[in-house]
C-alpha positions in Angstrom: -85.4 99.6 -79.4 -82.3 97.0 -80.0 -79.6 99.4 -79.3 -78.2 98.9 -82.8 -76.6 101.4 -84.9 -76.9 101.1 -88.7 -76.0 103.6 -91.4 -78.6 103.3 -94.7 -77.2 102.8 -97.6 -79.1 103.0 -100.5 -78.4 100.8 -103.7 -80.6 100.9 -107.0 -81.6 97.3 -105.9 -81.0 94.0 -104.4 -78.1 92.7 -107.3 -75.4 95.6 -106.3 -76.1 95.4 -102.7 -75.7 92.0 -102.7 -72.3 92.2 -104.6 -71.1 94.4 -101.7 -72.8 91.7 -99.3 -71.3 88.6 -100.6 -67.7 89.6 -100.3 -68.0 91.2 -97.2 -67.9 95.4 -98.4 -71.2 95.8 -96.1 -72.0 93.6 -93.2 -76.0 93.6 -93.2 -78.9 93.8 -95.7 -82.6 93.1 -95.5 -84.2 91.4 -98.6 -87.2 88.9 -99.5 -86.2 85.7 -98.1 -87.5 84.3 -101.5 -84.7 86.2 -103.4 -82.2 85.2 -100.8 -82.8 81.7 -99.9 -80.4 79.9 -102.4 -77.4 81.7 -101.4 -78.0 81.0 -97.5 -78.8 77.2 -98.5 -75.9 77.4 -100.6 -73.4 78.7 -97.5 -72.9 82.2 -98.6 -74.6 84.3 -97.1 -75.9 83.9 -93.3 -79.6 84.7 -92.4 -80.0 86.0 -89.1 -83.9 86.2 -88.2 -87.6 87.1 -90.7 -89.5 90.0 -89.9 -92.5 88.5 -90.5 -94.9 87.9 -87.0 -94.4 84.1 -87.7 -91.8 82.0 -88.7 -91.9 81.4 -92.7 -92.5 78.3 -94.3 -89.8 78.7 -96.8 -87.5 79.0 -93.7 -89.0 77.7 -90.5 -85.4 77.3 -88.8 -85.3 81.4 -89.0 -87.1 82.7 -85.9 -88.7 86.2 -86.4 -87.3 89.2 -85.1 -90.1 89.7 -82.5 -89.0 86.4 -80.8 -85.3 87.8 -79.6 -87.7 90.2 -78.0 -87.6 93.3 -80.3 -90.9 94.4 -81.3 -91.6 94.2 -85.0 -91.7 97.2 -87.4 -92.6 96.4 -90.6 -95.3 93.8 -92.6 -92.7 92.5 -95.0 -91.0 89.4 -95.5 -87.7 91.1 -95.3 -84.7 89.0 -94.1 -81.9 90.4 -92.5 -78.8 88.7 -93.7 -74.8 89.2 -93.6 -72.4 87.4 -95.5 -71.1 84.4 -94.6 -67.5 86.1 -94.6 -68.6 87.8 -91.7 -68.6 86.9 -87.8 -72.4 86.8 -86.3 -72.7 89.9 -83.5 
């Protein structure tokens, strides 16, 4: 679809993938935007797009996936987000 390659890794939840997130040990992670939100407000980590069909209230300055064109895959509100370590692709 994008022409991105990702290798899966799988943690036993959102805390330890976000301590390999934060400082930079993995450059990509989708979560709930809920769970997420105060660390992008707070500058540490970078949120990149939702995948919901419509931009979220929570975060109406993230556009949704489907808008860069790529269709959408899933019914979550999954966020994809990288640390704020790391450059934006």
């Amino acid at each position: 679809m994008a022409g991105i390659e990702m290798i899966h890794i799988p943690y036993r939840g959102a805390g330890p993938a976000l301590n390999d997130l934060l400082p930079g040990r993995v450059d990509v992670m989708f979560n709930n935007i809920g769970a997420v939100l105060p660390l992008i407000r707070a500058g540490k980590l970078r949120a990149l797009a939702v995948t919901t069909a419509k931009r979220t209230s929570a975060a109406p300055e993230l556009p949704p996936i489907a808008e860069s064109g790529v269709s959408r895959r899933s019914s979550g509100k999954r966020t994809p987000i990288r640390s704020a370590l790391s450059p934006i692709l």
